[in-house]
Each structure stands twice: as structure tokens, then as C-alpha cells.
C-alpha positions in Angstrom: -34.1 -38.9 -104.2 -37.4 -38.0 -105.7 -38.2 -36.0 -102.9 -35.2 -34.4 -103.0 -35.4 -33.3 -106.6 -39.2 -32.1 -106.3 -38.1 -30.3 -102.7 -35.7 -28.5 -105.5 -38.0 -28.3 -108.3 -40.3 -26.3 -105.8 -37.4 -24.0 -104.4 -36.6 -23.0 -107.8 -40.3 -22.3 -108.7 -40.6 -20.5 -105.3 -37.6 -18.2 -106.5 -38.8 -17.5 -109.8 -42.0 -16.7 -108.5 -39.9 -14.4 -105.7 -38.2 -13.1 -108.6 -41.4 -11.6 -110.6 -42.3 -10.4 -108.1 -39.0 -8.4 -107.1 -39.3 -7.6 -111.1 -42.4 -5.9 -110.8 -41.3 -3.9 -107.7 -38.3 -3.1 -109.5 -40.1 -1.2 -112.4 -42.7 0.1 -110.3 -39.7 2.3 -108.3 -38.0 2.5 -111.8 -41.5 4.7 -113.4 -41.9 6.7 -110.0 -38.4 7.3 -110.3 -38.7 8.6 -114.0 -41.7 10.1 -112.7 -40.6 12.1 -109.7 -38.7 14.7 -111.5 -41.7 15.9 -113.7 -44.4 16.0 -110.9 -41.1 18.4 -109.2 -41.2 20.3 -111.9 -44.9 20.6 -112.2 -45.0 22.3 -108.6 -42.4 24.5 -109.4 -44.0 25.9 -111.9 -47.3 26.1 -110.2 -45.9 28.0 -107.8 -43.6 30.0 -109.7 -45.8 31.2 -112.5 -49.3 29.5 -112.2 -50.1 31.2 -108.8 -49.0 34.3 -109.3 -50.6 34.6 -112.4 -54.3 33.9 -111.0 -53.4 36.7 -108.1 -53.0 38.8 -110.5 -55.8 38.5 -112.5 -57.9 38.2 -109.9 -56.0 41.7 -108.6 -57.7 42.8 -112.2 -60.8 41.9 -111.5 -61.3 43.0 -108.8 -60.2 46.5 -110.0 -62.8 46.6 -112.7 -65.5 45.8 -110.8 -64.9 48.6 -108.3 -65.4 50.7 -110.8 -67.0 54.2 -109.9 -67.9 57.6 -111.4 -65.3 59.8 -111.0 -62.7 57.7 -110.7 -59.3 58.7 -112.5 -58.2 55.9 -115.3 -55.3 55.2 -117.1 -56.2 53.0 -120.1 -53.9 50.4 -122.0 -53.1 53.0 -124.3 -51.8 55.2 -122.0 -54.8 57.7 -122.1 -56.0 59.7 -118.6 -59.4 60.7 -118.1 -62.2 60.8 -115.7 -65.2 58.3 -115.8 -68.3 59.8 -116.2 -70.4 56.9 -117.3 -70.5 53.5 -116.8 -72.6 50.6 -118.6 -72.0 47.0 -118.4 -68.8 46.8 -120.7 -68.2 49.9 -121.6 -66.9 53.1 -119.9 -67.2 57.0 -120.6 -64.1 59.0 -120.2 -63.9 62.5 -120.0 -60.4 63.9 -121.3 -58.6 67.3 -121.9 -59.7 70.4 -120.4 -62.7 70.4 -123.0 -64.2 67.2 -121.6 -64.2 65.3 -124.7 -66.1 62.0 -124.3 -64.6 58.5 -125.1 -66.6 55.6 -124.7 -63.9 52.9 -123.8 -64.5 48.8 -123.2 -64.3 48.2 -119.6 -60.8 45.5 -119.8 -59.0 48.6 -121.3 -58.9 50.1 -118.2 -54.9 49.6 -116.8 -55.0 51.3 -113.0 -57.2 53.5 -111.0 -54.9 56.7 -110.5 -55.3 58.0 -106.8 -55.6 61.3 -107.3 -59.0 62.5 -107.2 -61.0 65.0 -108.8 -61.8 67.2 -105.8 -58.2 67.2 -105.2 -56.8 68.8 -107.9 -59.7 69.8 -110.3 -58.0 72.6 -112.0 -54.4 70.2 -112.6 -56.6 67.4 -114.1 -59.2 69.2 -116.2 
């Protein structure tokens, strides 16, 4: 009889034991479960805004870099003109018809227009 009742005493311990351990399994697929949806979201966004974002500034970069004299600009406040000097971060335009010099920062450059000045010298100028 006494074994019988320790042969129970250690199937109930083995169970408990089975059962902390099933416990701690059980919350471990409960947090990635709680989990998953954020980490879904996080790539979403990556790729939705994230990515796209970096192509584009790196678009912009690139842009400013290449750079040149006598390049047609548009600037972020919508003002044409030709470059006719550059320095590290700054940029001489030359607008109107009188070439009156403006001396720019290089990141208020918008786009590179692709008409050139030997193109259309007299339309531009």
C-alpha cells in the first residue's frame, strides 16, 4: 500500500512538473502571439514608408553632388537660374535677362531642369 501511495505521490509530482512546464510553453506562444502583429506591422511600414524614404533622399543627394556650372536649377522657392559658381555649400545663380547674381545654400536646390543653356540661350537669358 505504501508503494502504491508513493507510486501516486510521484505521478502527481511528475504532472505538476509536466504542467509548468506546458505553463511556460503556453505563455511563451501567448507573448509571440501578442508579439507577431507588431513586428507585421513594423515591416509594413519599413517597406511602405521607411524604404522609400531613404531612395529618395539618397535620389537627393546624389542630385546635389552632381552639381555643375551651367546647370539649370529650380530652387525650393520656385526661382530658375543658371549656376555660375559653386563653393562647398553654397551656389551662384544667375537670373533674369540681366544676370543678377544670387548666392543660394546648396540643399535649396529642388531639380536640375534639362534644358540647357546652349540650347535655348536667348529663351533662358
Amino acid at each position: 500500500m505504501d508503494k502504491l501511495l508513493l507510486t501516486l505521490t510521484d505521478a502527481a509530482a511528475a504532472t505538476a512538473v509536466a504542467g509548468e512546464e506546458m505553463g511556460a510553453v503556453g505563455t511563451a506562444g501567448a507573448l509571440i502571439g501578442s508579439l507577431f502583429p507588431l513586428i507585421l506591422m513594423f515591416v509594413i511600414f519599413y517597406f511602405m514608408l521607411i524604404r522609400p524614404q531613404r531612395k529618395k533622399d539618397k535620389k537627393v543627394k546624389e542630385m546635389l553632388a552632381a552639381l555643375k556650372h551651367g546647370d539649370r536649377v529650380c530652387t525650393i522657392g520656385g526661382i530658375y537660374g543658371t549656376i555660375t559658381g559653386i563653393k562647398d555649400e553654397t551656389i551662384e545663380l544667375a537670373v533674369s535677362n540681366e544676370n543678377t547674381k544670387l548666392v543660394v545654400a546648396r540643399w535649396a536646390i529642388r531639380n536640375v531642369e534639362e534644358v540647357t543653356i546652349e540650347n535655348d540661350s536667348e529663351l533662358l537669358n
